[in-house]
C-alpha positions in Angstrom: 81.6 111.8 119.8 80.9 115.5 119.6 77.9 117.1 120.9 75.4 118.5 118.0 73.9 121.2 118.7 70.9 122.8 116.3 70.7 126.4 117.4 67.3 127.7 116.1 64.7 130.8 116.9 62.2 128.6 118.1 62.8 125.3 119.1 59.0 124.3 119.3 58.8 124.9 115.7 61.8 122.6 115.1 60.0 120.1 112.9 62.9 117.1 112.7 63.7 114.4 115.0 67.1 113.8 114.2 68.8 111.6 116.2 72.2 112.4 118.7 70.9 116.3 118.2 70.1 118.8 120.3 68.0 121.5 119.7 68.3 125.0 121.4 67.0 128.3 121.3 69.3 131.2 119.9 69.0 133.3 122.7 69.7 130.1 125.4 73.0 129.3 123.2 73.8 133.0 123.7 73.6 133.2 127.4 73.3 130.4 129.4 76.6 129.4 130.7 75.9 125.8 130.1 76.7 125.9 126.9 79.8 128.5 126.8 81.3 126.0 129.0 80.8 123.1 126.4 83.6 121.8 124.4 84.0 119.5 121.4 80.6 121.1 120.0 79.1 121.3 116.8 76.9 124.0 116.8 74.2 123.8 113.3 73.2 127.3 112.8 70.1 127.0 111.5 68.2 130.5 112.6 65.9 132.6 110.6 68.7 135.6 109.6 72.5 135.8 109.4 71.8 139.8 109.3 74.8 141.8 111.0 74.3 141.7 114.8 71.0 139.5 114.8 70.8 136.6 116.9 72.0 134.0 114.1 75.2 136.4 113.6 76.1 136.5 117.6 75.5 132.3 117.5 78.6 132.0 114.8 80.6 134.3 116.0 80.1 133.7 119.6 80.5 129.8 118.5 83.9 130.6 117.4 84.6 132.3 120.5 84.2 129.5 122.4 86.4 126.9 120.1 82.9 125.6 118.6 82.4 124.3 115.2 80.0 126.4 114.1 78.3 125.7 110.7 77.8 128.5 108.6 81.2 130.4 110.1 81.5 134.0 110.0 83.8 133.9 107.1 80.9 131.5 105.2 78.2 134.1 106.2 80.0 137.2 104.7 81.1 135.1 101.8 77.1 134.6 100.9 76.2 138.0 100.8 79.4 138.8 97.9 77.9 138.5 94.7 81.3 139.2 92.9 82.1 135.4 94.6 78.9 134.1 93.6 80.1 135.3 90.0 83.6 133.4 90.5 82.1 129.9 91.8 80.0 130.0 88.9 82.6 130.7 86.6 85.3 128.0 88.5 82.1 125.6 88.5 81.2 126.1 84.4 81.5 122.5 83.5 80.0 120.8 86.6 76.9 123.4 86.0 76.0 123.1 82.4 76.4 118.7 83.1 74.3 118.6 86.0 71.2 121.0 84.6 71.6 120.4 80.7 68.1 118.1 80.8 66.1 120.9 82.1 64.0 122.4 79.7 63.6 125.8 82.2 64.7 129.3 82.6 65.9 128.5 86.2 66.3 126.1 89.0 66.4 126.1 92.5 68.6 123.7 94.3 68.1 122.8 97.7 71.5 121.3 99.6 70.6 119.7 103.3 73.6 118.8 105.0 75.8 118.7 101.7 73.6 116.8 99.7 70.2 117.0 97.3 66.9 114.8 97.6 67.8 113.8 94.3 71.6 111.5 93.4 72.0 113.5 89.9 72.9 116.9 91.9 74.7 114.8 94.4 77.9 116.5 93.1 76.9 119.7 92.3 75.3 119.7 95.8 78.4 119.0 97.1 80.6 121.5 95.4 78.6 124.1 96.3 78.9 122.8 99.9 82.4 122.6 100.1 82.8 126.5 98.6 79.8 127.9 101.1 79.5 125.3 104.0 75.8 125.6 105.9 73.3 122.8 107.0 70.8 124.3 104.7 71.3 126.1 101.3 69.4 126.8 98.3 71.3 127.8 95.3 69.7 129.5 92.3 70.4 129.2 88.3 69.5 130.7 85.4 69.8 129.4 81.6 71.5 132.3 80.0 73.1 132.8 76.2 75.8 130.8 77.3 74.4 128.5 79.6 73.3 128.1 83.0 75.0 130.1 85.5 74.8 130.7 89.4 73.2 134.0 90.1 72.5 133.2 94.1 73.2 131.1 97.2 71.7 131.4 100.4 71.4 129.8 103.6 67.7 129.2 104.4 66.2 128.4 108.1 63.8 125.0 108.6 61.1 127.4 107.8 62.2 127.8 104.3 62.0 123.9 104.2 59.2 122.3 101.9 56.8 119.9 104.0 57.5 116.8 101.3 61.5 117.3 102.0 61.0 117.4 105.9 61.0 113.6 106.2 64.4 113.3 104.2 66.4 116.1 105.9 66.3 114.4 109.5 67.8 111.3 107.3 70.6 113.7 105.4 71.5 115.3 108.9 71.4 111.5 110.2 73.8 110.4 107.8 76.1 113.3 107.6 76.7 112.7 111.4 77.7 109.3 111.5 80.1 109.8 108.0 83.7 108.6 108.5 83.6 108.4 112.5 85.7 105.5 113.8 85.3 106.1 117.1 82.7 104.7 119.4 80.1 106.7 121.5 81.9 107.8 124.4 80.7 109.4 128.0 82.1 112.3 127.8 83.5 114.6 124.6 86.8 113.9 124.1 89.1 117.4 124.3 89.6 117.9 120.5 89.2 116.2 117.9 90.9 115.6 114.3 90.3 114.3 110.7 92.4 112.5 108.7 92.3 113.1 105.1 92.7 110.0 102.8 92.4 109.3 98.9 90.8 106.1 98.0 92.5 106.1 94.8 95.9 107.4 95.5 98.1 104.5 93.9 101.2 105.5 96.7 99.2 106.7 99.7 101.6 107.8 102.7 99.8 105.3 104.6 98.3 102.6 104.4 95.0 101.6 106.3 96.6 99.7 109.5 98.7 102.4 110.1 96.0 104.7 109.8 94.3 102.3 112.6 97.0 102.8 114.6 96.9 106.8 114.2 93.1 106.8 115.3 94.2 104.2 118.6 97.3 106.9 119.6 94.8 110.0 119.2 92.1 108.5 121.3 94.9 107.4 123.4 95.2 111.0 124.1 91.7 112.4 124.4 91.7 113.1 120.6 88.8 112.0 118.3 89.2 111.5 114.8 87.0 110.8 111.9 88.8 109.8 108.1 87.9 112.4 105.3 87.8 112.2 101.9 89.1 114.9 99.6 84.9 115.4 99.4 84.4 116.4 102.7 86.0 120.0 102.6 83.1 121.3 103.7 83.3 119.8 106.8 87.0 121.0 107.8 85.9 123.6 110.0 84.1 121.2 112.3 87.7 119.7 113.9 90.4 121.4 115.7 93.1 119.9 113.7 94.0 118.5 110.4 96.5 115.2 109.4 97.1 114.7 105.8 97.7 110.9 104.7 97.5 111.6 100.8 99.8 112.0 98.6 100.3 116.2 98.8 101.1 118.9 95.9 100.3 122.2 95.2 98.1 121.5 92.5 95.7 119.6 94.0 93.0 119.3 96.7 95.9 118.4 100.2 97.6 121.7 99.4 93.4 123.6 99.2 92.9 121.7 102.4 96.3 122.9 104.3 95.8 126.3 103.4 92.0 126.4 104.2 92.8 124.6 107.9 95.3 127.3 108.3 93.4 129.9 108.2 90.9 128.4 110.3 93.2 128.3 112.7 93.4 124.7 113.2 96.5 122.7 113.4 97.6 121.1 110.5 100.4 118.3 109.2 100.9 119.0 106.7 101.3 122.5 106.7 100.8 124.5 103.6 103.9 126.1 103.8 105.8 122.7 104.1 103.9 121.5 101.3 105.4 124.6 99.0 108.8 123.8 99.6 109.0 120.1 99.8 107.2 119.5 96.9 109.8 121.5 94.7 113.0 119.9 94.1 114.4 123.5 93.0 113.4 125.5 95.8 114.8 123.0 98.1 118.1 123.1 95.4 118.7 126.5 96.1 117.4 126.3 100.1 120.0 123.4 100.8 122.6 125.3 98.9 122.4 128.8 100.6 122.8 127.3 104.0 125.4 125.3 103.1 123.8 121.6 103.6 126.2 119.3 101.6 124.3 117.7 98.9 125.6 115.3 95.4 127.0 118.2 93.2 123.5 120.3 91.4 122.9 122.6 89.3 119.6 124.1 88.1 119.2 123.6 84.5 117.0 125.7 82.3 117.4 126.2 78.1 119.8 128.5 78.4 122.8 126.1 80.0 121.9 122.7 79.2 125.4 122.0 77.1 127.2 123.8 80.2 125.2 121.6 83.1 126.2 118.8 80.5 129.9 119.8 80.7 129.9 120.8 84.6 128.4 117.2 86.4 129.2 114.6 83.5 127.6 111.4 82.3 125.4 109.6 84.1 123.8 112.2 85.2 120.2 112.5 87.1 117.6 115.0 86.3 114.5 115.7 88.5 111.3 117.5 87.4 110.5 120.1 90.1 107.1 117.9 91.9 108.4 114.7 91.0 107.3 112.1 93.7 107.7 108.4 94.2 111.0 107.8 91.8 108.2 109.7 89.4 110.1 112.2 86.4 113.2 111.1 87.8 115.7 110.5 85.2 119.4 108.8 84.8 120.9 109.7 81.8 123.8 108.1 80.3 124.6 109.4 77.1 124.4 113.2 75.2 121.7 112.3 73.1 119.3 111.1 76.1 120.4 113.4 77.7 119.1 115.8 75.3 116.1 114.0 74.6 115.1 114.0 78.2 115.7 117.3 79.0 113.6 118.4 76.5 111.2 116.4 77.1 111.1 117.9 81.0 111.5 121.1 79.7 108.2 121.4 78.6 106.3 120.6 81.5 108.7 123.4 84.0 110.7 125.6 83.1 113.5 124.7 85.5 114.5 121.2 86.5 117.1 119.8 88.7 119.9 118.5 87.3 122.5 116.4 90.1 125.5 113.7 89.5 125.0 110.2 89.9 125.7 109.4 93.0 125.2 105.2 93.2 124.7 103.7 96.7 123.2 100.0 97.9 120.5 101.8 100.0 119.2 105.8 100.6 118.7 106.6 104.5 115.6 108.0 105.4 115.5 110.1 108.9 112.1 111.2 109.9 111.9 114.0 112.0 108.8 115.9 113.8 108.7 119.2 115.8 112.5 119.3 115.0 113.4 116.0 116.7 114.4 112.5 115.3 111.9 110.3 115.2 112.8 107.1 113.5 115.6 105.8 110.9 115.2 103.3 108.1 117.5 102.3 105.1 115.6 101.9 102.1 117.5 100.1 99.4 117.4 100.7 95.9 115.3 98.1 93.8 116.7 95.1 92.3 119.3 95.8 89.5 117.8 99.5 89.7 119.6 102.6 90.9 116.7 103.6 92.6 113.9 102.6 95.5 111.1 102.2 93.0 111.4 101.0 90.0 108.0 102.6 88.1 109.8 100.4 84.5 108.9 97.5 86.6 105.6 95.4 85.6 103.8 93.3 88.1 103.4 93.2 91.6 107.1 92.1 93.1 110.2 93.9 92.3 109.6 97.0 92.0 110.4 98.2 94.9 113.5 97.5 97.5 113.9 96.2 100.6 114.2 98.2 104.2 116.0 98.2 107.4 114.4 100.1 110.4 116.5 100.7 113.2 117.0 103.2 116.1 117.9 106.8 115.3 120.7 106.0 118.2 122.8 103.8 116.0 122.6 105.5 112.9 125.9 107.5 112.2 125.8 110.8 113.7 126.8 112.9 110.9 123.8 111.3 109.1 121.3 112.7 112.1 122.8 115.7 112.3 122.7 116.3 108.3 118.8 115.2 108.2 118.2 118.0 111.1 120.1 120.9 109.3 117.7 120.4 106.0 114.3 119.5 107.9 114.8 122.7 110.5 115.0 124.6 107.2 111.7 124.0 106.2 109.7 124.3 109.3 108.8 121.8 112.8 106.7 119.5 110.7 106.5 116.1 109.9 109.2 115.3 107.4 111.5 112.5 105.8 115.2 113.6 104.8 116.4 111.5 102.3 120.4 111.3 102.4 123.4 109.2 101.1 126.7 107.8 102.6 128.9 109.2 99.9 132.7 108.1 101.5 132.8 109.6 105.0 130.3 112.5 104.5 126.4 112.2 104.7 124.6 114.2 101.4 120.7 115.4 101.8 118.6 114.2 98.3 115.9 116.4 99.2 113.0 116.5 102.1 109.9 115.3 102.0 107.0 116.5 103.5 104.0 113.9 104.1 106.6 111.2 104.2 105.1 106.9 104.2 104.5 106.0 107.4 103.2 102.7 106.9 102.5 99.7 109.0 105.4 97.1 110.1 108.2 99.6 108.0 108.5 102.7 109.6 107.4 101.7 112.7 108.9 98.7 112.9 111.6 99.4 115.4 109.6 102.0 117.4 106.2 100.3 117.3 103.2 102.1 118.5 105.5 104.9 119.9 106.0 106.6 116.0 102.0 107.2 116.1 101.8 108.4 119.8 104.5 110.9 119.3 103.1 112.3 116.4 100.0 112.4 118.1 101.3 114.0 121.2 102.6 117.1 118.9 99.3 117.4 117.6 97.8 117.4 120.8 100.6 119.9 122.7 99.7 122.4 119.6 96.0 122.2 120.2 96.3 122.6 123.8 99.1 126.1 123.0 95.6 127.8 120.9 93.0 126.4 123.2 94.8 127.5 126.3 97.6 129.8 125.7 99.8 130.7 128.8 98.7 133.7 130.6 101.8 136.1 130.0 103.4 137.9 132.8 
C-alpha cells in the first residue's frame, strides 16, 4: 500500500482521524530527509495557501521532485487560478450543471467536494466531474443562476480550516473510503517500488480482458514490486497518484481511454496504451496508407471517398469488403456482393466518415494474430472465422453460442516465419507498444489486415500456450520503463 501523507500548516490543528494517514507539517515535509527519501507516497496537500513560492507551492512541486503523488499538482494549482478555464469547464459541463442545481430556488450555491465527492449523493456526479477536471482533497466550487442558467464562476481548493464543524465527522469517512477504492492488494511491510492502475469499463460489452486475466495482471505486477489498484473511467482524478497506466477497455479517440492516455502522458507516467498508438490503430485509413508507404504487403486497398466509388468498384471487384475508419470487433465491417449493396453500403458509411477503406475479399479458414510488445513477439494464436461466416465475430448472430470462432494458441516458434516477420514490420511502424497484427496466409505470402492496439488478452486464449509468462512480460516492460524515468543512467 502507499504511504498517505497529509501535509498541513499545523498539524495540531489537524482536526480528522483518518485512518492509514499521516499527518505532517509543511515545513517537516520540506526539509527533513525522511521524507525526500520516501517512495510510493501520496502526499494530500492540504495547507492554508497554494500562493507562488509559499510553503503549500514548494510541497507540490517539491512532491513531484521526488516521484510523489502529490494532490493538487502544480499543473492543478495554476489551472485554479485561470478563470478563462473556469469559463470552459462550465461551458463543457452545461448539461451536468443546470440537472444537478435546477431544484434550487437560489441565486448561488456553494459546493463542497472532499476527496471527490459531496456530503450529499445528488451532487455525487457533479462532485466528481469537477474532481476529475481540478484534482485536490478539498474543493469548493461556486455557481450562480444567470439568464441562461446556472454557471460556474469559481473553484478553489480550501485548507481543513475552511471546513464546517458539522462536515468534519464525514470527511475523515470520504478520505477513508477514497483510500481503500479499487485496491487489490493487501497491506504490505514495506511500499512496493511503483505502482499502477488498471483502467476497466464495467459495461464494455468486448472488454480486452476479462476479469481472471486481469487477476493474473495484478499477481505478475506484485510479482515484481508493482502495486496496482483497478480504475474506473470515474477515477481520472486519481491518475496522477500512480506511476504508470494499463488500459483494459475497449480504446478510441472519442472517448474517455484516449483522455486518459494523453493525460498520463503528460504526467509523465508510463502508459499502454499510449495515446499515440491509440491514433493510429484505431484508424483503418491511417494504417491504409502507413502499411502502404513502407511497403507491408497487405489484400489489394484502396481508400474510397464520393469522388471514386464506381472506380474502387471497378479496380478490386465483387465481393468486396469495406471498413469504416474506428471500426472494432467485426463492428461497420462490410462484405459486399453485388453493385447495388454495394452502393447502398457505402453510402450508408459515407455519412458517418468521409473516407473508408475499401479491400478485396480475401476468404481464409482462420486470421493469425501475432502479439507483439516493446518490438518483440510475444505470443501466436489462430483465430478462425465464425461458423458459416467470413469473419471471427459474427455481430448478425443472436444468442450466446456461435457467434464467434474457435482459436488455436501456439508458440510464436512454430508459426511460419514470413508470418512473424510480416506482424513485426507493421507493429514497429506504430510504436514499441502492446499490439495485435492481424494477418492472412494468402498462397505463400503472409498479408497484414491492420494492427491493433489494446489487443484481448484474455484468460485460457491468449495465454494459453505461454501461461502466466504473457502477464509477467508485459509486466516486466512496464516495470523496465518505470525504472528508465525513476533512475535514468548517469551519462558519461
Amino acid at each position: 500500500m502507499p504511504t498517505n501523507l497529509f501535509v498541513v500548516n499545523q498539524p495540531e490543528r489537524w482536526p480528522f482521524k483518518i485512518p492509514g494517514a499521516e499527518v505532517v507539517a509543511a515545513r517537516q515535509y520540506l526539509t527533513d530527509s525522511k521524507y525526500a527519501s520516501m517512495r510510493n507516497c501520496r502526499v494530500f496537500n492540504v495547507c492554508r495557501s497554494y500562493r507562488y513560492q509559499s510553503l503549500g507551492y514548494y510541497v507540490s512541486l517539491l512532491a513531484e521532485a521526488r516521484g510523489h503523488k502529490p494532490l493538487p499538482r502544480i499543473s492543478t494549482i495554476q489551472d485554479l487560478k485561470s478563470q478563462s478555464l473556469i469559463k470552459v469547464v462550465s461551458e463543457d459541463l452545461e448539461e451536468l450543471i443546470k440537472k444537478s442545481l435546477a431544484h434550487l430556488q437560489s441565486e448561488a450555491f456553494v459546493l463542497s467536494i472532499y476527496f471527490s465527492r459531496n456530503l450529499a449523493k445528488h451532487y455525487d456526479r457533479l462532485s466528481r466531474e469537477l474532481f476529475n477536471l481540478f484534482p485536490a482533497p478539498l474543493l469548493r466550487a461556486e455557481f450562480k443562476k444567470g439568464a441562461n442558467g446556472w454557471v460556474l464562476t469559481n473553484i478553489n481548493a480550501i485548507s481543513n480550516q475552511d471546513v464546517p464543524d458539522n462536515h468534519r465527522e464525514s470527511i475523515a469517512e470520504l478520505a477513508t473510503t477514497y483510500f481503500s477504492r479499487n485496491s487489490r492488494h493487501p497491506r504490505r511491510k514495506s511500499p512496493p517500488r511503483f505502482s499502477m492502475a488498471i483502467l476497466v469499463d464495467k459495461d464494455d460489452p468486448t472488454p480486452p480482458s476479462d476479469s481472471k486475466a486481469i487477476d493474473r495482471f495484478v499477481r505478475a505486477a506484485e510479482a515484481v514490486d508493482i502495486s496496482v489498484d483497478i480504475v474506473g473511467k470515474d477515477d481520472y482524478g486519481s491518475l496522477s497518484e500512480y506511476d504508470a497506466l494499463f488500459i483494459r477497455s475497449t480504446t478510441a479517440v472519442n472517448n474517455h481511454t484516449y483522455r486518459w492516455a494523453r493525460r498520463a502522458e503528460a504526467e509523465g507516467m508510463v502508459v499502454i496504451d499510449d495515446p499515440e498508438s491509440i491514433v493510429k490503430c484505431t484508424n483503418k485509413v491511417f494504417l491504409a496508407e502507413l502499411l502502404n508507404r513502407h511497403d507491408v504487403a497487405t489484400p489489394r486497398t484502396e481508400i474510397l471517398h464520393r469522388d471514386n466509388v464506381v472506380q474502387v468498384m471497378k479496380s478490386l471487384g465483387l465481393p468486396m469488403v469495406l471498413k469504416q475508419p474506428d471500426s472494432a470487433f467485426s463492428l461497420g465491417v462490410v462484405k459486399v456482393k453485388t453493385e447495388d449493396e454495394y452502393r447502398k453500403t457505402v453510402d450508408d458509411l459515407l455519412d458517418k466518415s468521409d473516407l473508408l477503406v475499401a479491400q478485396e475479399f480475401a476468404p481464409t479458414d482462420f486470421d493469425w494474430r501475432i502479439g507483439i510488445i516493446d518490438q518483440r513477439p510475444l505470443y501466436a494464436c489462430k483465430y478462425k472465422m465464425a461458423r458459416g461466416h467470413w469473419q471471427i465475430y459474427n455481430n448478425e448472430k443472436k444468442g450466446n453460442t456461435g457467434h464467434m470462432g474457435g482459436w488455436e494458441t501456439m508458440p510464436v516458434e512454430i508459426v511460419p516465419k514470413k508470418v512473424v516477420k510480416a506482424a513485426l514490420k507493421a507493429a514497429n511502424l506504430i510504436g514499441n507498444g502492446l499490439y495485435g497484427v492481424d494477418l492472412k496466409q494468402i498462397g505463400k505470402e503472409a498479408v497484414v489486415i491492420e494492427v491493433n492496439d489494446n489487443p484481448s488478452l484474455e484468460s485460457d486464449v491468449e495465454d494459453q500456450m505461454i501461461r502466466g509468462y504473457l502477464y509477467e512480460r508485459i509486466m516486466e516492460v512496464f516495470l523496465k520503463r518505470m525504472e528508465a524515468i525513476r533512475e535514468p543512467r548517469n551519462s558519461d
